[in-house]
N, CA, C and O atoms as a DFTB+ gen file, in Angstrom:
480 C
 N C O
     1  1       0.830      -1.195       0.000
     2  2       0.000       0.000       0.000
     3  2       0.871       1.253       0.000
     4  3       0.609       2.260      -0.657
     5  1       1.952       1.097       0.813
     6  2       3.246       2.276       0.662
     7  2       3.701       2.719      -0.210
     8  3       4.174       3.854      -0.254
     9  1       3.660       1.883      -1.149
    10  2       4.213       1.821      -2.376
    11  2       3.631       2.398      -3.526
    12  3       4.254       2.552      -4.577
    13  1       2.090       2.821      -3.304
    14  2       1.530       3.290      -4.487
    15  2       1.646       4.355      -5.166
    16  3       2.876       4.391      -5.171
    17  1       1.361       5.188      -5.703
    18  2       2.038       6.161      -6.681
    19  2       1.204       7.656      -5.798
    20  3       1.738       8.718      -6.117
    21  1       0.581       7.731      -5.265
    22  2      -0.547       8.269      -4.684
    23  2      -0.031       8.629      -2.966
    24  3      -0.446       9.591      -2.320
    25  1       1.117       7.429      -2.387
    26  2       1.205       7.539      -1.114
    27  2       1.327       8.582      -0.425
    28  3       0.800       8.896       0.642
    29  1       2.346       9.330      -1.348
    30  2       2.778      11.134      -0.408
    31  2       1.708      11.751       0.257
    32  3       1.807      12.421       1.285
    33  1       0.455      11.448      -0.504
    34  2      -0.654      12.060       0.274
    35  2      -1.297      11.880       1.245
    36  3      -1.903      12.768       1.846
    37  1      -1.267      10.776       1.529
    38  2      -1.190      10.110       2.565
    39  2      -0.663      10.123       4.198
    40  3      -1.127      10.303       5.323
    41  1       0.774       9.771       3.453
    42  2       1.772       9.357       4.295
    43  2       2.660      10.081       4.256
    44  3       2.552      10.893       3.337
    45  1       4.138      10.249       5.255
    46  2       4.956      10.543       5.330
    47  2       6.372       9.317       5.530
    48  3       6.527       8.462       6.403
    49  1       6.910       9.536       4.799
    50  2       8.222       8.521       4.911
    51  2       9.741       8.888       5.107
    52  3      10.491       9.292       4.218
    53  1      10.153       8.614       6.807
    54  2      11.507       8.818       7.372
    55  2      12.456       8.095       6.839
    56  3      13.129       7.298       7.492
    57  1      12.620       8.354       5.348
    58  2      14.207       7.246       4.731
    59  2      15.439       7.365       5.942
    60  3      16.312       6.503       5.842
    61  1      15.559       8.148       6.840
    62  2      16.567       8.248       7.648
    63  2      16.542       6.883       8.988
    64  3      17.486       6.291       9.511
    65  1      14.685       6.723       9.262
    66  2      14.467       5.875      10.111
    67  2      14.718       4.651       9.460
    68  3      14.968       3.894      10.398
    69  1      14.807       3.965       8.357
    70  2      14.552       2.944       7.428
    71  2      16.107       2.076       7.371
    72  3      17.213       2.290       6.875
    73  1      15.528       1.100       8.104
    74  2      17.118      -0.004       7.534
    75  2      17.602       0.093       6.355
    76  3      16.773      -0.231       5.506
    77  1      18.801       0.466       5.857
    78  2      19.112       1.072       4.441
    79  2      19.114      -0.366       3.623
    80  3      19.289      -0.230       2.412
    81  1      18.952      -1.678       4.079
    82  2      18.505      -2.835       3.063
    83  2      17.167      -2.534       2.993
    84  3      16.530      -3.195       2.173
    85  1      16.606      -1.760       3.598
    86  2      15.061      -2.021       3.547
    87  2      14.452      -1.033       2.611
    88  3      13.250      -1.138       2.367
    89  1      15.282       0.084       1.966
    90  2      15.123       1.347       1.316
    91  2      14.011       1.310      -0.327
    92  3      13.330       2.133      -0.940
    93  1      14.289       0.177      -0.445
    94  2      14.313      -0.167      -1.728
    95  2      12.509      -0.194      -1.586
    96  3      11.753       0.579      -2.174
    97  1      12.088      -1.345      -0.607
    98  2      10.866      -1.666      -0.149
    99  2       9.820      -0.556      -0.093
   100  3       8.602      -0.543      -0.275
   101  1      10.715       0.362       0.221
   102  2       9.227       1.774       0.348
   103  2       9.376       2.859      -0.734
   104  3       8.979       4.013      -0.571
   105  1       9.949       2.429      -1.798
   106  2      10.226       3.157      -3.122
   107  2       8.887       3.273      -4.023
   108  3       8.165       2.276      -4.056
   109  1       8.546       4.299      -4.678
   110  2       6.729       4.380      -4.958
   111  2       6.839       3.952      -6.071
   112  3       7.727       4.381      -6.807
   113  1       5.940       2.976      -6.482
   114  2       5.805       2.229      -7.798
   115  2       5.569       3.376      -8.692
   116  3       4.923       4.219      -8.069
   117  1       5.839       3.777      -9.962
   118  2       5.243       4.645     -10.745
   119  2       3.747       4.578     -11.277
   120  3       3.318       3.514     -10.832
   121  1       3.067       4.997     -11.777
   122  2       1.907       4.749     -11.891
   123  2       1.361       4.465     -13.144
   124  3       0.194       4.682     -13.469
   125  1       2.643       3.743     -14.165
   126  2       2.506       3.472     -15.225
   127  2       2.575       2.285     -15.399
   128  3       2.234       1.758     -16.458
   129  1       3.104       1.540     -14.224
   130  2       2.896       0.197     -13.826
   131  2       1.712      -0.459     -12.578
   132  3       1.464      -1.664     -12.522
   133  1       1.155       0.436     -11.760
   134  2       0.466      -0.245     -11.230
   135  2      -0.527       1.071     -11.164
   136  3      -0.060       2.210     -11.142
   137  1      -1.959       0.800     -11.133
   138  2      -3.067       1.816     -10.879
   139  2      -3.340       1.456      -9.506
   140  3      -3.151       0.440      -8.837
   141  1      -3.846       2.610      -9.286
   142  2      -4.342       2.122      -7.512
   143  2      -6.118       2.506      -7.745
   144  3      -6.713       3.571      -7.909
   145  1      -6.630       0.872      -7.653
   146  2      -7.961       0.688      -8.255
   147  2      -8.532       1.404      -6.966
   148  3      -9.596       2.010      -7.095
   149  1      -8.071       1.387      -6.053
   150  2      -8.951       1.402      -4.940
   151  2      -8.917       2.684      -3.840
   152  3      -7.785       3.131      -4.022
   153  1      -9.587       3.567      -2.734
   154  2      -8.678       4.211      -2.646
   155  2      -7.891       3.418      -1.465
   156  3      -8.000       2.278      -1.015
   157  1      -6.910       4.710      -1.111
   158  2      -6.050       4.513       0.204
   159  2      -6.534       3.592       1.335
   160  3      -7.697       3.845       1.651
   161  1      -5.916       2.506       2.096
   162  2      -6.516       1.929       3.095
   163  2      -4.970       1.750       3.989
   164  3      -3.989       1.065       3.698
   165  1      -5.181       2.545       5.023
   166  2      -4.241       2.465       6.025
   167  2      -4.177       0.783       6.956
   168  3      -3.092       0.270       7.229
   169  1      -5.467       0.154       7.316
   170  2      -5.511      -1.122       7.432
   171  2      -5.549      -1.854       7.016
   172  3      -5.974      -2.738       7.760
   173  1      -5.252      -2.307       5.710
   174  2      -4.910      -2.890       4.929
   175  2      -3.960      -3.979       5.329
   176  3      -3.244      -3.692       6.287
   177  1      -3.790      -5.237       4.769
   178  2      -2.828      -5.717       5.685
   179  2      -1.441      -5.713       4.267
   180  3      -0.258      -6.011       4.433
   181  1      -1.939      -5.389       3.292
   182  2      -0.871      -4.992       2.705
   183  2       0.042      -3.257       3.102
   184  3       0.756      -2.653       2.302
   185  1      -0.244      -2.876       4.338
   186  2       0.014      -1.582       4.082
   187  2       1.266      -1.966       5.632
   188  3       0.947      -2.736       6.538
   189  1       2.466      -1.309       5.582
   190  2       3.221      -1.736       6.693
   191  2       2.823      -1.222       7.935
   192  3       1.922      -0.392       7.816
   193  1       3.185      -1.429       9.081
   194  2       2.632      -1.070      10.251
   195  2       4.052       0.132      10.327
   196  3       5.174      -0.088       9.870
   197  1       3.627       1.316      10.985
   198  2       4.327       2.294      11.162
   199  2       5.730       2.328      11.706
   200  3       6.400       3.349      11.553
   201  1       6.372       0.946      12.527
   202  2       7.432       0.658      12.665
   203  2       7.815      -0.710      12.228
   204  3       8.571      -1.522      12.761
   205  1       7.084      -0.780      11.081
   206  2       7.361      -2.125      10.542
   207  2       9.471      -2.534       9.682
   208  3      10.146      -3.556       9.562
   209  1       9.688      -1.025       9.325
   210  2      11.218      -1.310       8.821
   211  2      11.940      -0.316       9.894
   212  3      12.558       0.600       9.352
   213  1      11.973      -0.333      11.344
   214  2      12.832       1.069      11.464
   215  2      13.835       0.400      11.564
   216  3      13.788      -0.827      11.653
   217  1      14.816       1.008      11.567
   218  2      16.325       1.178      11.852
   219  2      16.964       0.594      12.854
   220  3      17.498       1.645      13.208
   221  1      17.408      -0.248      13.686
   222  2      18.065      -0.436      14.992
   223  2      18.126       0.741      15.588
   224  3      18.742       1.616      14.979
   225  1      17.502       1.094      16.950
   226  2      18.218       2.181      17.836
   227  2      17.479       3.390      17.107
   228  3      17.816       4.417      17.697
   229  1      16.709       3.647      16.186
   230  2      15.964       4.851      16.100
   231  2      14.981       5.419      16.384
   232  3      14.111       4.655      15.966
   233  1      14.515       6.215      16.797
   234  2      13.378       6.594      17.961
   235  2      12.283       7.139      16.783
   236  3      11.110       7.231      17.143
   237  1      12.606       7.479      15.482
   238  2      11.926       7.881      14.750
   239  2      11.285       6.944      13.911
   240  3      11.967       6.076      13.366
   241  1       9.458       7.034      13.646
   242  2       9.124       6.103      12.642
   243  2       9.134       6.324      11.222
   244  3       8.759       7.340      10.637
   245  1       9.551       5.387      10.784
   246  2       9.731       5.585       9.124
   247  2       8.454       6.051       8.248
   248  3       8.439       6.846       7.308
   249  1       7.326       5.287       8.856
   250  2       5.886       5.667       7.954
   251  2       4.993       6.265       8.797
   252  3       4.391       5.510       9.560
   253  1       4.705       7.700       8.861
   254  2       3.813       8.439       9.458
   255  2       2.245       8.655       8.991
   256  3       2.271       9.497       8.093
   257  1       1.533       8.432       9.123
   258  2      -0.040       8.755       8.916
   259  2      -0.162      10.654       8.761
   260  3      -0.116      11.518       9.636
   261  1      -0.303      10.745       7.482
   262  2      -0.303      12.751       7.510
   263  2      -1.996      13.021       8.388
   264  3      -2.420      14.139       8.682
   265  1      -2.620      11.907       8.626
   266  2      -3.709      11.814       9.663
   267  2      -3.551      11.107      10.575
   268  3      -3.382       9.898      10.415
   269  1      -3.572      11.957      12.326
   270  2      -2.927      10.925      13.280
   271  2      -3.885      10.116      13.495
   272  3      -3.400       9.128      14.047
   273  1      -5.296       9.965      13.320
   274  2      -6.223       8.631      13.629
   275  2      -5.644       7.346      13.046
   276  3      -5.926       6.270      13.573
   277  1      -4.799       7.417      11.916
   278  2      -4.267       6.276      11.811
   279  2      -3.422       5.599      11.745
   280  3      -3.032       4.625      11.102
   281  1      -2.875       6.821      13.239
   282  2      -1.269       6.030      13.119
   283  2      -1.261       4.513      13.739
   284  3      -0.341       3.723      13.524
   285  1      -2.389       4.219      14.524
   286  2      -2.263       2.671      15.431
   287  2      -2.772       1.344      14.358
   288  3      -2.612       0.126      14.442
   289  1      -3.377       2.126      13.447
   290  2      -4.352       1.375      12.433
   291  2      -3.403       0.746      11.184
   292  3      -3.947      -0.180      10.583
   293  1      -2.414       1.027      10.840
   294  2      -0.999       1.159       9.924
   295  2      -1.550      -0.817      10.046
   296  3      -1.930      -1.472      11.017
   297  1      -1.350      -1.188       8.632
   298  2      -1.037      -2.659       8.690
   299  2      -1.507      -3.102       9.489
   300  3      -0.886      -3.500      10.475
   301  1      -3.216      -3.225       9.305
   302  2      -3.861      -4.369      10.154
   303  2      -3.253      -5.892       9.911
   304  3      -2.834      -6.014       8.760
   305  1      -3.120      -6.967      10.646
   306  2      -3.467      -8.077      10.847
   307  2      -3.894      -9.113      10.195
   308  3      -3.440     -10.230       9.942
   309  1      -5.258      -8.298       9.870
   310  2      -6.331      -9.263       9.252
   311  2      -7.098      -8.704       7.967
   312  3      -7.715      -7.647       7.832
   313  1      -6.871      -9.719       7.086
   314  2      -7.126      -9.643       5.890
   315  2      -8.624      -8.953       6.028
   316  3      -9.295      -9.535       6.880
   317  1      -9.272      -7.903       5.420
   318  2      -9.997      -6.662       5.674
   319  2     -11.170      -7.066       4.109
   320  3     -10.929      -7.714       3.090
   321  1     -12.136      -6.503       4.461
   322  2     -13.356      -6.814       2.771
   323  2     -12.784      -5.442       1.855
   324  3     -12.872      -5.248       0.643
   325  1     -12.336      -4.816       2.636
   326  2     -11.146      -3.880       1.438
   327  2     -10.023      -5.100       0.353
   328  3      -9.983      -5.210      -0.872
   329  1      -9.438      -5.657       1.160
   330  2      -8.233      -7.033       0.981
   331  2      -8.809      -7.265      -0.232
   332  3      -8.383      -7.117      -1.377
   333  1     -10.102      -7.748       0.315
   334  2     -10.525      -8.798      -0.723
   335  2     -10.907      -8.239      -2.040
   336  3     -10.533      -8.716      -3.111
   337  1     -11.761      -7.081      -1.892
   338  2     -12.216      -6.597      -2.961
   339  2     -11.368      -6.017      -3.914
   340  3     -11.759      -5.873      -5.073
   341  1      -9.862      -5.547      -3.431
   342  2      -8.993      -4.891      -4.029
   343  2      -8.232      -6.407      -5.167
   344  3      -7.604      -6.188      -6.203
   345  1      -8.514      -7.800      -4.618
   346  2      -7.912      -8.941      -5.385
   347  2      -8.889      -8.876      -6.490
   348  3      -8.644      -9.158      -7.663
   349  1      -9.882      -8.526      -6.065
   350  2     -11.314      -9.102      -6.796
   351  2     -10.905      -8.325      -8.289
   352  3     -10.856      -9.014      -9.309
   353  1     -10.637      -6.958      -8.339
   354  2     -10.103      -6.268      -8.893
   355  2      -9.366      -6.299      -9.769
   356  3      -9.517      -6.159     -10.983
   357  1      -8.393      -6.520      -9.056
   358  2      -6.972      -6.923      -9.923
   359  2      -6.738      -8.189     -10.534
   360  3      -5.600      -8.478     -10.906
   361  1      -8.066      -9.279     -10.731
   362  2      -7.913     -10.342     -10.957
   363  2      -9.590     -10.384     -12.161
   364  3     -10.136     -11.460     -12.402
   365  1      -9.918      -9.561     -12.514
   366  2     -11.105      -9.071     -12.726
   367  2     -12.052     -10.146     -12.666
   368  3     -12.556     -10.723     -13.631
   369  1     -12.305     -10.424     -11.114
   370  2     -13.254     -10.859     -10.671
   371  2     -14.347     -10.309     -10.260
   372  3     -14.542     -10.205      -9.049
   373  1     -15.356      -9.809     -11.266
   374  2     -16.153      -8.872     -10.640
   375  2     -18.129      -9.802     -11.073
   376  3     -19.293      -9.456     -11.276
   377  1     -17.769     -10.338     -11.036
   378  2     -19.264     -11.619     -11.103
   379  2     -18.680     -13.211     -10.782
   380  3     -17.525     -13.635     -10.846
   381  1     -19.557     -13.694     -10.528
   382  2     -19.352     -15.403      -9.972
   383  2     -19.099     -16.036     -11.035
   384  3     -18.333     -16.981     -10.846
   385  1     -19.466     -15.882     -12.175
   386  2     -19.228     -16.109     -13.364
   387  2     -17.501     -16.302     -13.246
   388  3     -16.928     -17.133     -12.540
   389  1     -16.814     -15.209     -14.214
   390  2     -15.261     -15.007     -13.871
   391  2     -14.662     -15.487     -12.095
   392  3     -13.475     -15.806     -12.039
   393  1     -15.142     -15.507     -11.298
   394  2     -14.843     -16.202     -10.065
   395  2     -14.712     -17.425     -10.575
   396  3     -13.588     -17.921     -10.490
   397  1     -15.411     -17.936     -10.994
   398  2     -15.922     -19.411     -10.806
   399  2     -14.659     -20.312     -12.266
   400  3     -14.129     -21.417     -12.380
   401  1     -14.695     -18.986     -13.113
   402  2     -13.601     -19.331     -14.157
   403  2     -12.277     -19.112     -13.760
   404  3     -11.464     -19.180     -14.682
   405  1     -11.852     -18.879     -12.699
   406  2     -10.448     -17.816     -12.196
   407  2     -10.241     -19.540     -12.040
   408  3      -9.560     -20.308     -12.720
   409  1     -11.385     -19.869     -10.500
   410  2     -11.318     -20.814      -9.744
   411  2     -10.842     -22.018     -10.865
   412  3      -9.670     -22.393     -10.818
   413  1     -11.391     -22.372     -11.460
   414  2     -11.342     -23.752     -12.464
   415  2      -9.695     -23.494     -13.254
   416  3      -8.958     -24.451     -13.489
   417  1      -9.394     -22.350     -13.521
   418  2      -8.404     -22.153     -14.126
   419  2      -7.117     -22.712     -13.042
   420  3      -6.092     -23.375     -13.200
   421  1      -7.685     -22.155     -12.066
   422  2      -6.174     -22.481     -10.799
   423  2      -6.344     -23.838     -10.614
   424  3      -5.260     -24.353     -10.343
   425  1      -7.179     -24.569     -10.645
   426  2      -7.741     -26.156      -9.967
   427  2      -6.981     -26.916     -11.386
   428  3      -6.154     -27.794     -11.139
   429  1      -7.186     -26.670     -12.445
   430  2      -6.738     -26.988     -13.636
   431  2      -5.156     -26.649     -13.634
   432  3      -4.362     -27.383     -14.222
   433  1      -4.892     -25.893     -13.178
   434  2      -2.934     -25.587     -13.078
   435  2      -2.283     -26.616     -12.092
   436  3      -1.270     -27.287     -12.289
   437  1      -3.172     -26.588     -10.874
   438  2      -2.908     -27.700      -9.989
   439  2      -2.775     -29.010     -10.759
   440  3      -1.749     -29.473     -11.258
   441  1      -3.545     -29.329     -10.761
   442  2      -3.165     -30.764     -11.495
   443  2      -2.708     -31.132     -12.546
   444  3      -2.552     -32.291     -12.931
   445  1      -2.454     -30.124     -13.096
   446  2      -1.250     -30.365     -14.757
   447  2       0.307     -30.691     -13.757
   448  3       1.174     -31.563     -13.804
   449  1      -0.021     -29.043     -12.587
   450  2       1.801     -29.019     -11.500
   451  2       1.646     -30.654     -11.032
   452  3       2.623     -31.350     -11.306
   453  1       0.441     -31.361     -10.312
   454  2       1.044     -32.830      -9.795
   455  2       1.536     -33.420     -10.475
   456  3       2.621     -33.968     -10.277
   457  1       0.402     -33.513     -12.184
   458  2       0.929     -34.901     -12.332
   459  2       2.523     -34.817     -13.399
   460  3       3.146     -35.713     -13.969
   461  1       2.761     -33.283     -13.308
   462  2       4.100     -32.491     -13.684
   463  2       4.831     -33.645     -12.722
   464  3       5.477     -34.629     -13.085
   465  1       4.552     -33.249     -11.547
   466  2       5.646     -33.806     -10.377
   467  2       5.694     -35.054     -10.025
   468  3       6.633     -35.459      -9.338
   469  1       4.569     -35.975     -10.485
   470  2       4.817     -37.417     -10.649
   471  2       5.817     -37.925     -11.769
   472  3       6.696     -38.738     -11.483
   473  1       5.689     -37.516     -12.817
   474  2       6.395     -37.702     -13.739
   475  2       8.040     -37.960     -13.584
   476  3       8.764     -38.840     -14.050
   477  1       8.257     -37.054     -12.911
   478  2       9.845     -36.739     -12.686
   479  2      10.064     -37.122     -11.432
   480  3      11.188     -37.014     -10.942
């Protein structure tokens, strides 16, 4: 969710607080590669929790909420009907129909991968 092209507005990001292997991770996708179908969701469990990369020993958090209601809310837990609907989306699952074809398509990959792996 950090990552989206949209975040600045959002959020605020301490590259100083940020494990410098971890730098790369909160770099904003451009928006010519990914659209952000959906809007902003701070609980998201794709979205990091506010001290999810800091630094060893830094008192400062790397991802700030530019709204403090959600600074505790940063990277819920639990997969959210935001979660879901944002897959639904990006997988254009938007009737039971295409669900039901996504589904058969993956059930059908499965068992080409076993009997792949019997073989050999």
């Amino acid at each position: 969710m950090e990552r989206r092209s949209d975040r600045d507005n959002f959020v605020d990001i301490n590259l100083g607080s940020v494990n410098p292997a971890m730098t790369d991770g909160l770099a904003i996708i451009n928006s010519t590669y990914s659209t952000n179908l959906l809007g902003y969701n701070f609980g998201s469990v794709t979205h990091s929790a506010y001290d999810m990369s800091v630094y060893g020993g830094s008192t400062d958090y790397p991802i700030l909420p530019k709204d403090n209601a959600y600074f505790y809310t940063m990277g819920g837990p639990i997969v959210t009907s935001y979660d879901l609907n944002m897959l639904q989306l990006f997988y254009y699952c938007n009737s039971e129909y295409q669900c039901e074809q996504i589904k058969s398509s993956q059930s059908q990959f499965r068992q080409l991968s076993k009997s792949h792996d019997h073989m050999h």
